[in-house]
Structures are given as C-alpha cells and as structure tokens.
N, C-alpha and C positions, 0 to 999 in steps of 0.2 A: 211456963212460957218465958218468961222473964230470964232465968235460970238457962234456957236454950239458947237465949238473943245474946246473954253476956259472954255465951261458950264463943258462938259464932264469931262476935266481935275480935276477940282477942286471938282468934285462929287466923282471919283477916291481915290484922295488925301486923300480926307476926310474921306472916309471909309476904309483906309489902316492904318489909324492912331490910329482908334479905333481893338484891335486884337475882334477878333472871339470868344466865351465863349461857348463851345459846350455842357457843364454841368452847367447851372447857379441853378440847385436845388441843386447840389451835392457840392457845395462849401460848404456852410456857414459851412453844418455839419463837412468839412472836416476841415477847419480854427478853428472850436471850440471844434476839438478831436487837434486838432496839437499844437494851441499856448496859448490854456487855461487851460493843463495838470499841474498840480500842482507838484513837487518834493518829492518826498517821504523820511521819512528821515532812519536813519541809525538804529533805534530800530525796525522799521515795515519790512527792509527789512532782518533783523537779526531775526525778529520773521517767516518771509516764509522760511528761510533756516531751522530753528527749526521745519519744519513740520514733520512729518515721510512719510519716500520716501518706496521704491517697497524695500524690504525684498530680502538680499544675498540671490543665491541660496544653498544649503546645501551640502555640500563637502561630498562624500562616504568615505569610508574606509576598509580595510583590515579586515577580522576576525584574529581572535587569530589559525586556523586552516588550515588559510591558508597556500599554497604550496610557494606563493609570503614575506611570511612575515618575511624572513631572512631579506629583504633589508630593510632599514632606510628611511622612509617617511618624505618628505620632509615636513617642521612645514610651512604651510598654512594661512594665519591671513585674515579676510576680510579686504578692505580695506577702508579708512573713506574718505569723502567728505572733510575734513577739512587738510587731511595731513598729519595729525598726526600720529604716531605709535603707533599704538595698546598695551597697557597697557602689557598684558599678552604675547607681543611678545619676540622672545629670540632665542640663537641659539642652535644647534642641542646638544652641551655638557652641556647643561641646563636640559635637559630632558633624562631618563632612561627609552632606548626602554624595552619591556620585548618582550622575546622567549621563547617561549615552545621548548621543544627537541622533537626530531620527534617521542618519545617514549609516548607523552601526545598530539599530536596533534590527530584531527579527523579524522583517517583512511577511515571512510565513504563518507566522502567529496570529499578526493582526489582520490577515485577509481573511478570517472568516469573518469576521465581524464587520471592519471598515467595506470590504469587496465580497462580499456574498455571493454574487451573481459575476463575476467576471464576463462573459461571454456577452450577457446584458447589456454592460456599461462598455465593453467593447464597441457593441455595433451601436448605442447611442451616442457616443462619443466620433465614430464615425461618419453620421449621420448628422451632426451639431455640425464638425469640422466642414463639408460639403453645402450645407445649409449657408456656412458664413462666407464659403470662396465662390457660391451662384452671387450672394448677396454683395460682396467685396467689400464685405467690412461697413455697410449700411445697418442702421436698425430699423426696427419698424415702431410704428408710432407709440404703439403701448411699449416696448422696451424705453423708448425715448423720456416717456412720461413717468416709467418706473425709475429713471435713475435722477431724473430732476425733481422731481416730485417726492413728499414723502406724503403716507397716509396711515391711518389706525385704525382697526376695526376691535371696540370691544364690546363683549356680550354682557348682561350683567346677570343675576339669581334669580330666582322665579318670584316677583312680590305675590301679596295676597290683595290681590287687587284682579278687575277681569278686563277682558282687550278692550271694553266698548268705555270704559273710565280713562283707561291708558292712554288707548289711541289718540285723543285730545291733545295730549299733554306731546305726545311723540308729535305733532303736527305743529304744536306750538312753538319747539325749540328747533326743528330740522330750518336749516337753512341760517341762523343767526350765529355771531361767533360764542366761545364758551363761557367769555365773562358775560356776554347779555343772558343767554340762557340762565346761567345762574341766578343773576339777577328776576328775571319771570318766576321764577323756581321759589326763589329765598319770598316773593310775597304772593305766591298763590295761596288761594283757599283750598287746592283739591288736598282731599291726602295724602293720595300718592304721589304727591308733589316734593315731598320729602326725601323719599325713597330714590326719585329719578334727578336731584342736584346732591345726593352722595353718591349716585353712580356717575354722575358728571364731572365731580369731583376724581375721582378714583381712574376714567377715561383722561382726561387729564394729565395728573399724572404719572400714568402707565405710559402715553403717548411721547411725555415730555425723557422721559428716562430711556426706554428702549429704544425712541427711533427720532431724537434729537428735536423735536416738531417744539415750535414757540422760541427759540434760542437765537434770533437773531441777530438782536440789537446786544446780545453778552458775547455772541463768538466772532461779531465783526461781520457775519454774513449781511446786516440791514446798514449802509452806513448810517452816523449820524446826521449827516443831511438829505436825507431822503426825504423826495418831496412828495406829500398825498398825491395819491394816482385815483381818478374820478372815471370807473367803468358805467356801465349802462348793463344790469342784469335782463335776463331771458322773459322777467315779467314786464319792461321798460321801466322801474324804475333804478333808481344813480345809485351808486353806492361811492364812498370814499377810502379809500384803505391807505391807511399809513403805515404798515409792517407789513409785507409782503408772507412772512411768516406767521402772523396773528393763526391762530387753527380757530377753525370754525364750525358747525356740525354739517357737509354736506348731504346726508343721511340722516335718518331714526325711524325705525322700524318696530315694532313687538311684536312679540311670541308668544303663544298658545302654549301655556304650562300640562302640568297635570291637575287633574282635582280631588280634593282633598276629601276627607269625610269628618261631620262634626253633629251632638245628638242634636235634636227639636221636640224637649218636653213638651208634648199637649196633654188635654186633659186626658181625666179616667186611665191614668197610666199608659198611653200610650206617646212612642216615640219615634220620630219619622228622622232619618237620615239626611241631610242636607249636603249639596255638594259644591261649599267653595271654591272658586276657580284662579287659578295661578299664573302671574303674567311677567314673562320678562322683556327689557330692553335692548337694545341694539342702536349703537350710534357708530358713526363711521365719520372720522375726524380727518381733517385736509389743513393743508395751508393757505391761507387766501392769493398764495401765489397762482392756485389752479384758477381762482377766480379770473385772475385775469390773463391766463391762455386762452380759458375758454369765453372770454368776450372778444379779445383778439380776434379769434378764430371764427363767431359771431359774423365782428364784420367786416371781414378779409371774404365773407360766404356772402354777406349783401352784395358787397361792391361788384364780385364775380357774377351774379345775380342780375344787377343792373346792366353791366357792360354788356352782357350775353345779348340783354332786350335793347340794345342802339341800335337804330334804321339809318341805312347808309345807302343814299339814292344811287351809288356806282360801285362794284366791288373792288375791291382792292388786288389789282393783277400788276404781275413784274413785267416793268419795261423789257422790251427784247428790241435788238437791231439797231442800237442808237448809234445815229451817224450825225456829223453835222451839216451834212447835204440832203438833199431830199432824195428818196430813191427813186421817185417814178418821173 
C-alpha cells in the first residue's frame, strides 16, 4: 500500500510540473507575429501620416439677403492633424464684413417668414388705417395709459408650498411698494416667505431692465425738486409719494401648481402615497404714477357726482328778444 501511494505521488508531481498548453497550434504563429515584428522607421511612419485622410465636412453660410446677416460670423478654419495654424487664419479685424441695407436685400426671401399671410396683414392694416381717420388721430383711454404708463407682469415657478399658505402672504404685499414688501418678506415667520422676496427680487429686476420702471430720479424723468404729492386711496386712507416712479405691486395673485407624488411609510410594510401640492406667484408691478391718475380720476368722478345732485329753484334758459324798450 505504501509502495502504491509513493507510485501515485510522483506520477502527480510529475505532471504538475509540466503546465497544460491548451493551443499548441496557435503558438508558434502567435510568437512569430509577436517577437519577429521588425521596427518601422521614422520616414515610413511619416509617409502613412502623409496619406490623405476623410475630407472636412463643408461649413454653410449666410446669403447676402439674409435677415440674419447683420451679425459678424465667426471666421471658422478647419483644423490640421499636425497643430498647426492654419495659414490664412486671423482675426475678426482682419476681414471686412459687407452688408447690404435693407433697401438691396431680397425682399422675396424674407416674406415668408417676416409676411407669411400677406393678404392678412393687408386687410388689418387697412382696417388700423380707417379706424384712425373715423378717430382722427385721438386715442382711446387704455392706448393713452399704455404709452404713459409702464407696467410688469411676472410669473414665478411653482413652490412646494399650497394656495391656502400662500394666499396670505400674496394679500400681504399686493398694494405696498417693492422695498416695503421686501422688507414684510425679509422678517416673516412663514416659509414661504423666502421663496416669495426672491421672486420679488427677480420681478424687480426684470421690471427695472426691460421696461425702464424705477429709473427716474437717474434719467432725469423725477426732478430733483419734486415735491411729496399726498393722494387719498380707494380705502380713504393718504398715501404720500415722493417718486412718481417708485413701482409698487398693484397685483398678486397665485396659481394652482401640479401635485407632486412622495412615499408615507406606515406600519406592517405598508405605504400610502401622499400628494404635495405646488403653488406659484403672480405679481403685477406699476409705477406710483398710476397711483395717482387714478385718485385724480377718483375725484374728478365725486365732484361730477356732487354737481349732478345741486337743486336749483329756476332753470337755467337763454334770454331771447333783448331790447331796451319794453315790448308790450
């Protein structure tokens, strides 16, 4: 037994010492692509980069009649495998855009785009013109108030907050100008209190950039001596305004978001779905100049009011037949 186990052993040994060669056809080729590869040298590998490679693709361009071709296009160069900088590259004060005036450009081009509907804008345009020669050059009251007047309307994102929190806060700043609101804003306790003086913020200054609003006193519209003007608001209380410009929230309204979906682990594995609700803002910004049209206008409507109700014990008739004899 002994004598079996020693044979065993060394037959083991033996063939553990030689490994295993699972491809013995697939060597030799692969030993005489691996270590019999010769080096290539630096003129043959400078002649394959000299080959010609796949062709840039070709850059569009503007016509000369285009509606786009006021702007300055940017100079373009393909670029080279080597690195180098393109010969005829340069920068934009190297080269002399040309523009046509819109008096030599291709009117036919641009009618589909600018005049789409010709026949449309025909008969509205005739229809405008007639409008203004019944009216002879009067406007009517909202034109009047759209061109002295300016105003802003911006929306804001949907918070995670719901209308019956919000609403509050929207009743709180309508009517006050931007820096008071803020101010309410900057020491409320609500949450959403936060949320509704970064959108006030941002109304603001969207209002002040696109449509000139708060700019008085810098473009000379408010003189420096302009004196506080003391109106009487729609509730009887006074107000005082020193910048006819100051903008203020005429408006604030909120929006009915979408709602949201979030889990509610309860016990014994079970999980009920919850549905947060989404609320946005709405302010609508003016000048305190409308403030005081519309107290003007207030009471320019009493006084007419009053005068209407005067009892007058004789009516007011035109003399007729004045002689200074008597007639009869």
């Amino acid at each position: 037994m002994a004598s079996f186990t020693a044979t065993f052993m060394t037959r083991q040994l033996a063939g553990s010492a030689k490994p295993a060669l699972r491809f013995p056809l697939a060597l030799p080729s692969i030993q005489y692509r691996t270590f019999t590869a010769t080096p290539r040298s630096s003129a043959e590998v400078k002649a394959d980069d000299d080959l010609p490679s796949q062709p840039m693709p070709k850059q569009g361009a503007l016509t000369q009649s285009s509606i786009f071709a006021d702007e300055e296009d940017e100079l373009w160069q393909a670029p080279t495998t080597s690195g180098a900088k393109p010969k005829n590259a340069g920068t934009a004060d190297d080269f002399e855009v040309k523009r046509l005036p819109l008096t030599q450009r291709d009117r036919a081009a641009m009618d589909p785009i600018l005049n789409p509907d010709p026949a449309g804008r025909a008969k509205e345009e005739r229809k405008l013109v007639i409008r203004a020669i019944q009216k002879r050059g009067r406007l009517t009251k909202t034109e009047e108030k759209l061109y002295t007047e300016r105003e802003s309307l911006c929306r804001s994102q949907f918070f995670k907050t719901s209308v019956k929190k919000l609403t509050p806060l929207a009743r709180q700043i309508a009517g006050k100008t931007v820096d008071d609101a803020l101010l309410q804003m900057k020491f409320s306790v609500k949450k959403a209190a936060k949320d509704v003086r970064e959108h006030l913020e941002y109304a603001r200054d969207r209002a002040t950039v696109m449509h000139g609003m708060g700019l008085g006193k810098i473009t000379g519209e408010t003189p420096a001596d302009q004196k506080p003007v003391t109106i009487v608001m729609k509730n009887g209380k006074k107000r005082v305004i020193t910048d006819p410009t100051n903008m203020y929230i005429a408006q604030a309204w909120v929006n009915r978001g979408p709602f949201g979906q979030e889990p509610d682990f309860r016990a014994r594995g079970q999980v009920y779905m919850m549905r947060p609700p989404h609320t946005g803002l709405t302010v609508l910004l003016k000048e305190e100049k409308t403030l005081i049209r519309e107290a003007r206008e207030r009471q320019e409507k009493a006084t007419r009011q009053r005068r209407s109700k005067l009892w007058t014990q004789l009516p007011d008739r035109v003399i007729s037949a004045q002689n200074q004899y008597y007639s009869w």
